[in-house]
PDB file of N, CA, C and O in Angstrom, chain B, residues numbered from 101:
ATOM      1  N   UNK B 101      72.390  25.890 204.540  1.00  0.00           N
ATOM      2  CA  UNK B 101      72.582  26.775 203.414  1.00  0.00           C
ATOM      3  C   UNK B 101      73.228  25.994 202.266  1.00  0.00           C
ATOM      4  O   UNK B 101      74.242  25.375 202.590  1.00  0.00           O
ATOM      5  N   UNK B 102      72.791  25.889 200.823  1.00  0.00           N
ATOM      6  CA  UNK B 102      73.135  25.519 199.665  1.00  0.00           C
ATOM      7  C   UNK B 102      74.313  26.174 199.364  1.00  0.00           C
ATOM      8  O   UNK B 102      74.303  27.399 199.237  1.00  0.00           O
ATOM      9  N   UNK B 103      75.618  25.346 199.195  1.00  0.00           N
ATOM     10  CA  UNK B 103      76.311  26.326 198.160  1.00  0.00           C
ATOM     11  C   UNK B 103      76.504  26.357 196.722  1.00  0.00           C
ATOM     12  O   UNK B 103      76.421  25.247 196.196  1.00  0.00           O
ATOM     13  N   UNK B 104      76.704  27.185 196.064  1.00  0.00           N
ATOM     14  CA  UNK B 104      76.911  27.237 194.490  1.00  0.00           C
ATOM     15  C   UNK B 104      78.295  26.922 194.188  1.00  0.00           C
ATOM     16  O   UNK B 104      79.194  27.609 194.673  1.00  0.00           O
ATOM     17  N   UNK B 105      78.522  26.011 193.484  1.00  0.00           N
ATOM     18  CA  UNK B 105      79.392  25.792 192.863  1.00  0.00           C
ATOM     19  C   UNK B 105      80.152  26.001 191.554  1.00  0.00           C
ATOM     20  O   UNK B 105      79.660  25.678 190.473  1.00  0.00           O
ATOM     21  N   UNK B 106      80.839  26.311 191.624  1.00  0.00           N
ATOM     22  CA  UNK B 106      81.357  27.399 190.478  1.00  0.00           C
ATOM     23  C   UNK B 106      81.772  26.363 189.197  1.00  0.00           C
ATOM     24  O   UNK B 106      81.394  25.982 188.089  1.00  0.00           O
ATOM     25  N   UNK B 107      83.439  26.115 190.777  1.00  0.00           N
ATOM     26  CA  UNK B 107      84.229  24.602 189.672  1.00  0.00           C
ATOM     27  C   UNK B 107      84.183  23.476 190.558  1.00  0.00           C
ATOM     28  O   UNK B 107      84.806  23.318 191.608  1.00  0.00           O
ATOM     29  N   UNK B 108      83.162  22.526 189.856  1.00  0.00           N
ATOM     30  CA  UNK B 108      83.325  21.453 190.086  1.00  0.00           C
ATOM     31  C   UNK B 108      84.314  20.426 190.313  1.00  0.00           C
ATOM     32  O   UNK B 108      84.271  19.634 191.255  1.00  0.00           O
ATOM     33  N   UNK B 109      85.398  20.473 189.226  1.00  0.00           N
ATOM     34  CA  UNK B 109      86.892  20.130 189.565  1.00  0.00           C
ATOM     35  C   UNK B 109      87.650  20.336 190.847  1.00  0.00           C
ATOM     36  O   UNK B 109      88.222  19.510 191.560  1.00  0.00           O
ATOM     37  N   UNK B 110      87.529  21.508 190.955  1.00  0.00           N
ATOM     38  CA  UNK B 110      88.315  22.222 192.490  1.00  0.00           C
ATOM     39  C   UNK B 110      87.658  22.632 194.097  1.00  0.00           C
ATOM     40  O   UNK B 110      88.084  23.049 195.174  1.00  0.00           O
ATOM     41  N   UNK B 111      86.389  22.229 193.498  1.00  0.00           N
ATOM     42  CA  UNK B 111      85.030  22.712 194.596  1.00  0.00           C
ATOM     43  C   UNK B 111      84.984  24.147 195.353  1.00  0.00           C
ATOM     44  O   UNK B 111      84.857  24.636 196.476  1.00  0.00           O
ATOM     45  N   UNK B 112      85.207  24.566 193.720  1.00  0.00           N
ATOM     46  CA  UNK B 112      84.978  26.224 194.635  1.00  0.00           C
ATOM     47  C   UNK B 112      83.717  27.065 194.338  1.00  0.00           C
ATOM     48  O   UNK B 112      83.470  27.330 193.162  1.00  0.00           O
ATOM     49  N   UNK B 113      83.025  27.439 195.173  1.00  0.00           N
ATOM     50  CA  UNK B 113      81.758  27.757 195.173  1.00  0.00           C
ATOM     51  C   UNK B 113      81.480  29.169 195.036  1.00  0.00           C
ATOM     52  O   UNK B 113      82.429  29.941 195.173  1.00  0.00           O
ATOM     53  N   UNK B 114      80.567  29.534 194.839  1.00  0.00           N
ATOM     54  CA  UNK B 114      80.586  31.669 194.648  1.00  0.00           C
ATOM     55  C   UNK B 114      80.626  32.228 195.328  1.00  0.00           C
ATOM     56  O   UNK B 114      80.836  33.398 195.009  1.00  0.00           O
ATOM     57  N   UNK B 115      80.495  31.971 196.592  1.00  0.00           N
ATOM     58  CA  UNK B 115      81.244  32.817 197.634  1.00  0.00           C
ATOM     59  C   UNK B 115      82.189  33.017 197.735  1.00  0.00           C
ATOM     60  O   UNK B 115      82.631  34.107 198.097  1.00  0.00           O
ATOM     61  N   UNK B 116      83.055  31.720 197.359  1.00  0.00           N
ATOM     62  CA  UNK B 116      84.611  31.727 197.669  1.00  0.00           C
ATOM     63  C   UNK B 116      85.170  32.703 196.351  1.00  0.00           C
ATOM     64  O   UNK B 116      86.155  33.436 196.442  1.00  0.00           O
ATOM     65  N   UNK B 117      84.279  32.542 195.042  1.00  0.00           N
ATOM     66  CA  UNK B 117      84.840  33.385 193.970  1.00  0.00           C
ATOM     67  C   UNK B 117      84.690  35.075 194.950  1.00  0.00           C
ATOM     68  O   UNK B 117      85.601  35.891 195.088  1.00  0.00           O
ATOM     69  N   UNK B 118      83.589  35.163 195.373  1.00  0.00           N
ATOM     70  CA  UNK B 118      83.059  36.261 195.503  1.00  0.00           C
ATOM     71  C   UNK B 118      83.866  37.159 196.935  1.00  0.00           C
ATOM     72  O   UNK B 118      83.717  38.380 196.982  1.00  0.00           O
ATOM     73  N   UNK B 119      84.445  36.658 197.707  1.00  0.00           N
ATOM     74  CA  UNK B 119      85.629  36.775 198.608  1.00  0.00           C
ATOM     75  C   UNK B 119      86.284  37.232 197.936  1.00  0.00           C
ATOM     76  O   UNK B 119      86.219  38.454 197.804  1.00  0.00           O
ATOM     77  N   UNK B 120      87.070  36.597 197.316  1.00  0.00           N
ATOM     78  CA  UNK B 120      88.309  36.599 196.628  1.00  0.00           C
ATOM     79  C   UNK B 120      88.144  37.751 195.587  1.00  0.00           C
ATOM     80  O   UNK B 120      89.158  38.049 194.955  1.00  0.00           O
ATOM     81  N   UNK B 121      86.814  38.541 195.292  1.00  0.00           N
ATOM     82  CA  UNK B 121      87.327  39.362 194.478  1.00  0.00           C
ATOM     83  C   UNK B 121      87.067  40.552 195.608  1.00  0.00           C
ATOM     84  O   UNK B 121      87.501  41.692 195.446  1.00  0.00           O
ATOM     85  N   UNK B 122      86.442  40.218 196.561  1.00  0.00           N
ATOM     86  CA  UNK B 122      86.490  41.241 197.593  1.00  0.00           C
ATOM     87  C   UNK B 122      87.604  41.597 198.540  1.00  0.00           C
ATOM     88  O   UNK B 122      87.718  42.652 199.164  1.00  0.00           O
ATOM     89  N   UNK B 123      88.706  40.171 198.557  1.00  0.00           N
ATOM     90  CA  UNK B 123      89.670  41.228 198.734  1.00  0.00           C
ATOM     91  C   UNK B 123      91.121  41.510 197.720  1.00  0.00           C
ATOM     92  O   UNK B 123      92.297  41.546 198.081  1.00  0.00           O
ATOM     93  N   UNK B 124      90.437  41.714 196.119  1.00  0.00           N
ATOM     94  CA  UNK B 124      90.983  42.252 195.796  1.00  0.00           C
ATOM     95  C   UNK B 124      91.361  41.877 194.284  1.00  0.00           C
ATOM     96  O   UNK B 124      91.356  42.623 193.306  1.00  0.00           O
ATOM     97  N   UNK B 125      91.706  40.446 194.362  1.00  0.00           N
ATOM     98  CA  UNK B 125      91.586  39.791 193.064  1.00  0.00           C
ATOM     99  C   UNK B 125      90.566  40.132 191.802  1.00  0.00           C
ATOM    100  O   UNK B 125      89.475  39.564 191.828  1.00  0.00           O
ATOM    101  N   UNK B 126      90.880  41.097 190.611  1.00  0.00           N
ATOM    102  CA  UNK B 126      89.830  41.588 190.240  1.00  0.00           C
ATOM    103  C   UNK B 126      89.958  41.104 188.846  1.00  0.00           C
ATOM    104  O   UNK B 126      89.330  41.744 188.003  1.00  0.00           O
ATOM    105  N   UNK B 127      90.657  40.092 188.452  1.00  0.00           N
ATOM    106  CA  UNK B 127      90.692  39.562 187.014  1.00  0.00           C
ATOM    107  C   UNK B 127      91.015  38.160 187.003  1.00  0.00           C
ATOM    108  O   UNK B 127      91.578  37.701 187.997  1.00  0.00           O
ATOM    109  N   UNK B 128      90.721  37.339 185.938  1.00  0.00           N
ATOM    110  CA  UNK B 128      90.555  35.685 185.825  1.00  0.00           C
ATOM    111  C   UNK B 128      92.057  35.424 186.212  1.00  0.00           C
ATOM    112  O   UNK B 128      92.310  34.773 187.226  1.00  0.00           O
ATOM    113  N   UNK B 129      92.754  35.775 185.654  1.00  0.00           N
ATOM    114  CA  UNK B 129      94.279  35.304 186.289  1.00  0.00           C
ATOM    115  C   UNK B 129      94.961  35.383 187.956  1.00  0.00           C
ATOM    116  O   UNK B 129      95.852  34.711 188.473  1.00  0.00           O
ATOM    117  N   UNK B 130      94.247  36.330 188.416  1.00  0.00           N
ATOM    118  CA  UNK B 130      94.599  36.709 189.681  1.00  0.00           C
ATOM    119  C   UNK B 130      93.438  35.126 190.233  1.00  0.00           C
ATOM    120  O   UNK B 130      93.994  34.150 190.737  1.00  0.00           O
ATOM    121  N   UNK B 131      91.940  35.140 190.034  1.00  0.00           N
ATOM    122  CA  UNK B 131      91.042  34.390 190.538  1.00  0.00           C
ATOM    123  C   UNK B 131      91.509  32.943 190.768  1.00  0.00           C
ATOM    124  O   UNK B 131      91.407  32.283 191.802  1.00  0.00           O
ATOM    125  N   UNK B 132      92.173  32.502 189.301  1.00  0.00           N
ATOM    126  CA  UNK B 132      92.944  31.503 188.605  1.00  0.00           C
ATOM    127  C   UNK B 132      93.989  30.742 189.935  1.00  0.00           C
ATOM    128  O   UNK B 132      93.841  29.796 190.709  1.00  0.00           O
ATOM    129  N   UNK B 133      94.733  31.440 189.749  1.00  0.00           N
ATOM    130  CA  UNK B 133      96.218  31.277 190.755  1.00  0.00           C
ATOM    131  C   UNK B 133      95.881  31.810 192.252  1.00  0.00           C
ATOM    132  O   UNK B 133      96.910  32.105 192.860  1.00  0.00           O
ATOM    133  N   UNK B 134      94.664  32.008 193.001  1.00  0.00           N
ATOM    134  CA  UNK B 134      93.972  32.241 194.146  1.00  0.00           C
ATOM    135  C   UNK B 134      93.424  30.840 194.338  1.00  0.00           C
ATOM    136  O   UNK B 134      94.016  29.953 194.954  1.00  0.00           O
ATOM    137  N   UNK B 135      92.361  30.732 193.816  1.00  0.00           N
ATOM    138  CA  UNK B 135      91.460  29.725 193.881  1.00  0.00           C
ATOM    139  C   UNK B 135      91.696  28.434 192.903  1.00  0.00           C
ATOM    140  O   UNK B 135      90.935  27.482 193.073  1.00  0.00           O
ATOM    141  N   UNK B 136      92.791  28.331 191.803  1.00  0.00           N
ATOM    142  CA  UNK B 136      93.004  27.143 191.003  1.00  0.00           C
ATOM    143  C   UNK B 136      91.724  27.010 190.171  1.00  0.00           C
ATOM    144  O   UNK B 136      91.582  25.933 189.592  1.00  0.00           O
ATOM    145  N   UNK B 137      90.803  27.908 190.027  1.00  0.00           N
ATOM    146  CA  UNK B 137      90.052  27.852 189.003  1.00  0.00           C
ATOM    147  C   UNK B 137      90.363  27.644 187.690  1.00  0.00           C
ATOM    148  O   UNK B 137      91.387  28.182 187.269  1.00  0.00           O
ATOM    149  N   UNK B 138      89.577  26.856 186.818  1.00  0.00           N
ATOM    150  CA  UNK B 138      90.219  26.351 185.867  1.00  0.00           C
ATOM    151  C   UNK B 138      91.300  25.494 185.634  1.00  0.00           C
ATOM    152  O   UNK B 138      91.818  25.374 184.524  1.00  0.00           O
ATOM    153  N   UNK B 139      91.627  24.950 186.544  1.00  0.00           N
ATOM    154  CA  UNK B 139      93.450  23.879 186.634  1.00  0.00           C
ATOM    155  C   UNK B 139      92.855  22.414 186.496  1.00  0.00           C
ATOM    156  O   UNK B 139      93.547  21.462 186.133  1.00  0.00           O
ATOM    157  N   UNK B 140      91.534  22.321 186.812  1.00  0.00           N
ATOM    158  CA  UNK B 140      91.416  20.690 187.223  1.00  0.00           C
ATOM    159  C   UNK B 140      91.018  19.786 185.923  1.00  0.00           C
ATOM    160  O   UNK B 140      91.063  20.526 184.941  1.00  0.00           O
ATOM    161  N   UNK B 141      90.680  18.581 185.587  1.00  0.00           N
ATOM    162  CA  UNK B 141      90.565  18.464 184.537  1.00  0.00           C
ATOM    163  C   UNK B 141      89.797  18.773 183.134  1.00  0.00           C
ATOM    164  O   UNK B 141      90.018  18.307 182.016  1.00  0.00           O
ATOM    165  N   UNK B 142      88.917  19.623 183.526  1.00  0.00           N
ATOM    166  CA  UNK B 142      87.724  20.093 182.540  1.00  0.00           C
ATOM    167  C   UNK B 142      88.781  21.562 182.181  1.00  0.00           C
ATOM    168  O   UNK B 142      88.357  22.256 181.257  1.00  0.00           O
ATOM    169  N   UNK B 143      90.038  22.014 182.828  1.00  0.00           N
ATOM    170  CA  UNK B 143      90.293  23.046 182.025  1.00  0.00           C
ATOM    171  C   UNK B 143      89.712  24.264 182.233  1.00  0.00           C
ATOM    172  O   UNK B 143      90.489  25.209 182.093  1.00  0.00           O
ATOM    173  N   UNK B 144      88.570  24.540 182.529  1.00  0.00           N
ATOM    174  CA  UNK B 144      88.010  25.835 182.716  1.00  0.00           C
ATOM    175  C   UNK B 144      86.700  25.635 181.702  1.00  0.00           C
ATOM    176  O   UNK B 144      85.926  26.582 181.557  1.00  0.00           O
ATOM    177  N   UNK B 145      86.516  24.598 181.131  1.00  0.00           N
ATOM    178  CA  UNK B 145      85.515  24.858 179.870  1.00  0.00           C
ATOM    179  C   UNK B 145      84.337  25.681 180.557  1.00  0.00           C
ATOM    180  O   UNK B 145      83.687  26.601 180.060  1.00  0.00           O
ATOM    181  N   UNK B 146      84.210  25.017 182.052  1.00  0.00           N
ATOM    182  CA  UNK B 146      82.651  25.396 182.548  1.00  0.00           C
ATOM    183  C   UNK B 146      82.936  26.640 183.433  1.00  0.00           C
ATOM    184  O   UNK B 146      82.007  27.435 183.576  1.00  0.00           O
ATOM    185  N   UNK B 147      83.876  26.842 183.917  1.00  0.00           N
ATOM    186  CA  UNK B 147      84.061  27.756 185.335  1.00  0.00           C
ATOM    187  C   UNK B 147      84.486  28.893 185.462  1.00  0.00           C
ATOM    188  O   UNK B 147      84.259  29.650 186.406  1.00  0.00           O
ATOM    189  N   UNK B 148      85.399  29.183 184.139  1.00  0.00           N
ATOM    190  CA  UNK B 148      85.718  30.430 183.604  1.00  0.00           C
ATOM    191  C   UNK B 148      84.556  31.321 183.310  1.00  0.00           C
ATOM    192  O   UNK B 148      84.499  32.453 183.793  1.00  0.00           O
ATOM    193  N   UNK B 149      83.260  30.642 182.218  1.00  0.00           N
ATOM    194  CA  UNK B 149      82.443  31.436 181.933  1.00  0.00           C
ATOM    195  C   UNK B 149      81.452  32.389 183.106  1.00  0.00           C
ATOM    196  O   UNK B 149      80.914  33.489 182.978  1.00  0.00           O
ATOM    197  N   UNK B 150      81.494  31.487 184.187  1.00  0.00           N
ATOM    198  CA  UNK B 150      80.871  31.404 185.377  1.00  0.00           C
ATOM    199  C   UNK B 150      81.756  32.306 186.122  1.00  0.00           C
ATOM    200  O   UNK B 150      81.232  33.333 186.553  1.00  0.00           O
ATOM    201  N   UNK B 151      82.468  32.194 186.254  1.00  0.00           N
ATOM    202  CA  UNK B 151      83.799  33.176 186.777  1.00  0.00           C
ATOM    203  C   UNK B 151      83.756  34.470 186.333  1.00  0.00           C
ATOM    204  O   UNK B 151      83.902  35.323 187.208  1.00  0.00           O
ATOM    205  N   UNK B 152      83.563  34.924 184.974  1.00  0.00           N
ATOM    206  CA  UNK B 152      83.785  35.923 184.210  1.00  0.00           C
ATOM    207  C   UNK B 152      82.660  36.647 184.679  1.00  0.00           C
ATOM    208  O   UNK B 152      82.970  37.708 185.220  1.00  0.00           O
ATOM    209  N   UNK B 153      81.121  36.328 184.626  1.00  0.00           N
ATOM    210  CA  UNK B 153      79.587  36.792 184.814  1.00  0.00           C
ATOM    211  C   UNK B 153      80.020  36.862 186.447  1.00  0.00           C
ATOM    212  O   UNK B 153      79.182  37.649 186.888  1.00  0.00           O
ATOM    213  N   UNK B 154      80.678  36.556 187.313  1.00  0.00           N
ATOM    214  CA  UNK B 154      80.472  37.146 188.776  1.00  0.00           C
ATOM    215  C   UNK B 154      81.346  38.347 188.664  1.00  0.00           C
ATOM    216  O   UNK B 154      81.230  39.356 189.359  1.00  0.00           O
ATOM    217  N   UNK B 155      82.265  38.146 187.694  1.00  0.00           N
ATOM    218  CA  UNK B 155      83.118  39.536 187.755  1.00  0.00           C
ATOM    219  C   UNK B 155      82.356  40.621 187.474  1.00  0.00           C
ATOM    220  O   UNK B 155      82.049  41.516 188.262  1.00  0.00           O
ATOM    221  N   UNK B 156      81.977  40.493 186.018  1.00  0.00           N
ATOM    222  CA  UNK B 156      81.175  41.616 185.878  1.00  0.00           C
ATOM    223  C   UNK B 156      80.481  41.902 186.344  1.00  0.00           C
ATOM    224  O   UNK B 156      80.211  43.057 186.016  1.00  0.00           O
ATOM    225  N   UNK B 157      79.428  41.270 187.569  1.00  0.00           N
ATOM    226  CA  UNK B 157      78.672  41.629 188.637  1.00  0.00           C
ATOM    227  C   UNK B 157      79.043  42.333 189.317  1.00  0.00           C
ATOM    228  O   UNK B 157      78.584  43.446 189.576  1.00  0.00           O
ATOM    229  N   UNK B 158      80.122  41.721 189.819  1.00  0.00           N
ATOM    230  CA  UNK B 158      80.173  42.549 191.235  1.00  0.00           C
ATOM    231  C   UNK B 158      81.709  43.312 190.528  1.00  0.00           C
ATOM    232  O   UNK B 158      82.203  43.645 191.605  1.00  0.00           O
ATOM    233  N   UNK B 159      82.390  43.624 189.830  1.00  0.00           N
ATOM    234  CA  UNK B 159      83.212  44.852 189.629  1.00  0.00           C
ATOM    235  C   UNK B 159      82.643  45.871 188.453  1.00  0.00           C
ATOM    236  O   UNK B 159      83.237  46.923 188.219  1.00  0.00           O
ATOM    237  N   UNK B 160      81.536  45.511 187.782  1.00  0.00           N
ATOM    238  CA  UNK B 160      81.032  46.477 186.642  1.00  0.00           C
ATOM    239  C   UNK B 160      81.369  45.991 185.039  1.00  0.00           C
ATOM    240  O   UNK B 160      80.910  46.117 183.904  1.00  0.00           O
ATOM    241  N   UNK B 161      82.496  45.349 185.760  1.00  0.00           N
ATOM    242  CA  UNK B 161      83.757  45.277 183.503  1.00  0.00           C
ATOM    243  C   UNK B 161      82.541  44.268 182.652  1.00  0.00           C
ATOM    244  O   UNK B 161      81.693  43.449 183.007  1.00  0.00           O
ATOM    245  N   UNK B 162      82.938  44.767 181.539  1.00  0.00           N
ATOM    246  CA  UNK B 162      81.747  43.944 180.982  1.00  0.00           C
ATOM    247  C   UNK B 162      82.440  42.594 180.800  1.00  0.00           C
ATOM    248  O   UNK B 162      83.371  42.204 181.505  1.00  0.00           O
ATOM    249  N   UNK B 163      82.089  42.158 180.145  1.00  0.00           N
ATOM    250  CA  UNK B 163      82.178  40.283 179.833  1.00  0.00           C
ATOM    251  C   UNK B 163      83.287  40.647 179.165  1.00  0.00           C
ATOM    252  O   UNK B 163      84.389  40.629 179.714  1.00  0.00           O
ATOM    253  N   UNK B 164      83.072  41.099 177.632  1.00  0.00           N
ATOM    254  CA  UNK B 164      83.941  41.527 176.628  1.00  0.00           C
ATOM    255  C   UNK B 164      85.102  42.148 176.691  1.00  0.00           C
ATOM    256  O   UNK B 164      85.968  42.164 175.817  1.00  0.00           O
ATOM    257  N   UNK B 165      85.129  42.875 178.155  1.00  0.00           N
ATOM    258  CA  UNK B 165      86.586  43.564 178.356  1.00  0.00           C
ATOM    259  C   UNK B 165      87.490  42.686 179.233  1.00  0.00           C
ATOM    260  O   UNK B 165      88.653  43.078 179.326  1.00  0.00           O
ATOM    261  N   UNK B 166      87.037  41.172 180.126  1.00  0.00           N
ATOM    262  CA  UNK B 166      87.492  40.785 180.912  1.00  0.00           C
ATOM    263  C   UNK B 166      88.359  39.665 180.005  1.00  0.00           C
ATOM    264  O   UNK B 166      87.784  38.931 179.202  1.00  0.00           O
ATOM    265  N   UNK B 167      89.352  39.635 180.157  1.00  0.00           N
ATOM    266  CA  UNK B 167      90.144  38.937 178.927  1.00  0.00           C
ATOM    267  C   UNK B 167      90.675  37.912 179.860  1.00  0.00           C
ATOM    268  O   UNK B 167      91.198  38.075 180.963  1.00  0.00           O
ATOM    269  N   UNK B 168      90.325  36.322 178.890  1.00  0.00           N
ATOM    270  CA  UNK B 168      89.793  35.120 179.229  1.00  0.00           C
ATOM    271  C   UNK B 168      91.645  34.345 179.048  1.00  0.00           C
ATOM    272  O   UNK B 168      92.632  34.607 178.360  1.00  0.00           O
ATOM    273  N   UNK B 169      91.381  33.582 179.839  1.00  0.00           N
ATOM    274  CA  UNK B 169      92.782  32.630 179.467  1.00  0.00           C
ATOM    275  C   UNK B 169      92.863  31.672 178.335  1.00  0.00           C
ATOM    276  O   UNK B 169      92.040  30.931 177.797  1.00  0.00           O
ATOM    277  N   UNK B 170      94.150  31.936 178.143  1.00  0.00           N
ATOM    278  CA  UNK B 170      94.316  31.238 176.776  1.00  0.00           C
ATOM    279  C   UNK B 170      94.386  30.256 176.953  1.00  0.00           C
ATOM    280  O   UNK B 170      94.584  29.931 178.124  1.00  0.00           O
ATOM    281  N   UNK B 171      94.232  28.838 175.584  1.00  0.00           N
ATOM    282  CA  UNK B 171      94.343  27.261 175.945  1.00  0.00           C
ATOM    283  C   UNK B 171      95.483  27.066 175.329  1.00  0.00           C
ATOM    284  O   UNK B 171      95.735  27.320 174.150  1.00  0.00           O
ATOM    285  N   UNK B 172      96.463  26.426 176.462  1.00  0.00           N
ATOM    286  CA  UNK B 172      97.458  26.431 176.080  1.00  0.00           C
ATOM    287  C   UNK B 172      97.923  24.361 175.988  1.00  0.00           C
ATOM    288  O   UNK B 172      98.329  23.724 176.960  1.00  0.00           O
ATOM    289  N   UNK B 173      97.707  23.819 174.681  1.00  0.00           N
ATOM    290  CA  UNK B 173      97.726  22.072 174.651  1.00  0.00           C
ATOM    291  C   UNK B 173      99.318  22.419 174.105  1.00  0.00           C
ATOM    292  O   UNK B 173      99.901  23.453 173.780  1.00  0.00           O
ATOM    293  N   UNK B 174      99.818  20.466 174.219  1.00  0.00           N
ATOM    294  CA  UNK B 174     100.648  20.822 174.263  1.00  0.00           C
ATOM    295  C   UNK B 174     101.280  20.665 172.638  1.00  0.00           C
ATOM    296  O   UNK B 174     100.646  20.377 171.623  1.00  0.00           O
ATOM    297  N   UNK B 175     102.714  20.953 172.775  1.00  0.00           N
ATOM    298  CA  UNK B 175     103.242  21.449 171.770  1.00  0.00           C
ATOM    299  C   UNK B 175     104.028  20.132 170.524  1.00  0.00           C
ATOM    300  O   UNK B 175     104.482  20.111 169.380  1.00  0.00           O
ATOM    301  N   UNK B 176     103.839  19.400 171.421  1.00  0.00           N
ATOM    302  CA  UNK B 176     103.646  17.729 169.965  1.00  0.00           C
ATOM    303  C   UNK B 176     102.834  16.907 171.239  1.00  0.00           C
ATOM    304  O   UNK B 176     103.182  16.817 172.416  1.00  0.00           O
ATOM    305  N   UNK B 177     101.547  16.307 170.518  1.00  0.00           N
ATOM    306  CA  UNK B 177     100.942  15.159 170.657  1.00  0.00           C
ATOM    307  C   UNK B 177     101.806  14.207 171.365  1.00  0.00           C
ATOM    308  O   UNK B 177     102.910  13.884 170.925  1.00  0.00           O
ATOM    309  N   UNK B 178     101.289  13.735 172.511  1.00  0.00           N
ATOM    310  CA  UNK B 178     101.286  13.024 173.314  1.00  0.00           C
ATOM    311  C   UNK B 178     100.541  11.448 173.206  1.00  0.00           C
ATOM    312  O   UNK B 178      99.338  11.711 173.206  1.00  0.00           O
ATOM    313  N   UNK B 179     100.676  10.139 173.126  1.00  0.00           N
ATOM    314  CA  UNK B 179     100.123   9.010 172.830  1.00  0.00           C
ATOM    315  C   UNK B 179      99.713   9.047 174.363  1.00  0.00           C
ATOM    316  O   UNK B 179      99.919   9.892 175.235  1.00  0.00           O
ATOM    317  N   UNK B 180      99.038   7.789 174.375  1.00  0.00           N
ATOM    318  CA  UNK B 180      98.229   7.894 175.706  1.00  0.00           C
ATOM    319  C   UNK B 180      98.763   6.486 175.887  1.00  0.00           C
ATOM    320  O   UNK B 180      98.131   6.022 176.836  1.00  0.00           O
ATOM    321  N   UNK B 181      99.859   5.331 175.312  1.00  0.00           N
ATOM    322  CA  UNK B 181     101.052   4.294 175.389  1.00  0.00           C
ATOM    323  C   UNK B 181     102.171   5.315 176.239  1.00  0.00           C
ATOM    324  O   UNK B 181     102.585   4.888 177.317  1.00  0.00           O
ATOM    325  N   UNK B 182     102.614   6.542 175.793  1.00  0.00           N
ATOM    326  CA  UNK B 182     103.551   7.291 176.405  1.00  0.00           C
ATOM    327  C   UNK B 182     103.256   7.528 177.494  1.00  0.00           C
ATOM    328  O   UNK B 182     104.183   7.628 178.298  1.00  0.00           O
ATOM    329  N   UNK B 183     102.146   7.678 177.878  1.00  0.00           N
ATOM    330  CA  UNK B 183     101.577   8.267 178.945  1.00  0.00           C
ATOM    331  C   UNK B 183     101.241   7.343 180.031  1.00  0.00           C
ATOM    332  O   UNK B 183     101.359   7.595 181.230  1.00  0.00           O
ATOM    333  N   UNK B 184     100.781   6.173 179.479  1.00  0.00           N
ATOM    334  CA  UNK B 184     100.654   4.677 180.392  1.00  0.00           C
ATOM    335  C   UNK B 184     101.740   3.931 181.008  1.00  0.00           C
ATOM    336  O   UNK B 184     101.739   3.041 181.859  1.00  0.00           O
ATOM    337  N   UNK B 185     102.978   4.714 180.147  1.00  0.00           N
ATOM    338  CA  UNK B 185     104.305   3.483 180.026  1.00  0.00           C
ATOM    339  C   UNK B 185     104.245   2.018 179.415  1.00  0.00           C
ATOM    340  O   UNK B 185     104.770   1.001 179.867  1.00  0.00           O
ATOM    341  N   UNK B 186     103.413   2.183 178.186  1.00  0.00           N
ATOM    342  CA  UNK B 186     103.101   0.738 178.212  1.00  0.00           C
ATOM    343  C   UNK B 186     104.284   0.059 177.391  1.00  0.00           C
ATOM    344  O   UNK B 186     104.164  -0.977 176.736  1.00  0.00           O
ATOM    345  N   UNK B 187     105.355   0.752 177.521  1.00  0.00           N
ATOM    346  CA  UNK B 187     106.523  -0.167 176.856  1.00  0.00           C
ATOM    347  C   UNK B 187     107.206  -1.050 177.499  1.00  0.00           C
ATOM    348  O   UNK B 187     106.553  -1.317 178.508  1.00  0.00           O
ATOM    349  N   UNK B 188     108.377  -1.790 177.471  1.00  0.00           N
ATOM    350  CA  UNK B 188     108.916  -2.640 178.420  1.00  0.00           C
ATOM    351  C   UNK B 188     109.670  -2.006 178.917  1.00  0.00           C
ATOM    352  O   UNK B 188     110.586  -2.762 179.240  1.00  0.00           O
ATOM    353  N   UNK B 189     109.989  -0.581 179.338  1.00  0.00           N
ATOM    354  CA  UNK B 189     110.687  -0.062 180.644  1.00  0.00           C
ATOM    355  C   UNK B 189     109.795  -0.565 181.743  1.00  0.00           C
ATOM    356  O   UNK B 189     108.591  -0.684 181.966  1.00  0.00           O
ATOM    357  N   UNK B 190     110.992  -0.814 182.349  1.00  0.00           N
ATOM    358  CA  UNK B 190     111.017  -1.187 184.478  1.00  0.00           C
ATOM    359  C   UNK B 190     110.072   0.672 184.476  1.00  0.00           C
ATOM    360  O   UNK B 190     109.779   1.588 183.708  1.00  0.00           O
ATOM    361  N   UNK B 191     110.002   0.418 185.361  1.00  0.00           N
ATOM    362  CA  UNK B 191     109.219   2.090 186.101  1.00  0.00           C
ATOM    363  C   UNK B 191     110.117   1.643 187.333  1.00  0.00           C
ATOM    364  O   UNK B 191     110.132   0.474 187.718  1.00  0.00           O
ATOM    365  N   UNK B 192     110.945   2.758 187.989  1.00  0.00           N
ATOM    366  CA  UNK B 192     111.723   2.932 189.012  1.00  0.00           C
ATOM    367  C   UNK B 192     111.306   3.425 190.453  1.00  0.00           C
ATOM    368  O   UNK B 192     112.157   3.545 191.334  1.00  0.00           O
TER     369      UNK B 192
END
């Protein structure tokens, strides 16, 4: 059997979305913090949308009422030297 893959990042497939709203999880935030959908590095660009269209399948809500997570970057720019350590600090 093929599975579908939802998020590629986290390897969660539509069954596993589709569980999870069966027992009970019935909105992206609950799905989110269940399954880590959306956490891995793409963010959700692809898996949310995909996420959202099984909801409305299988609970009825339309697309438009299922309210999407916000992008939350961060709050001063980050260098990617900061991020490497590429200064002359020791790393401990």
């Amino acid at each position: 059997m093929k599975r579908s893959i939802v998020c590629r990042c986290e390897d969660i497939s539509e069954e596993d979305v589709i569980q999870a709203i069966e027992e009970g999880y019935t909105d992206i935030e609950e799905l989110r913090k269940k399954l880590r959908i959306g956490m891995g590095p793409c963010q959700g660009r692809v898996c949310i949308q995909l996420v959202a269209r099984i909801l409305e399948r299988k609970t009825g809500k339309k697309i438009s009422k299922i309210p999407l997570p916000t992008v939350r970057p961060p709050l001063v720019p980050v260098s990617l030297g900061t991020l490497a350590c590429e200064n002359d600090e020791k790393e401990i």
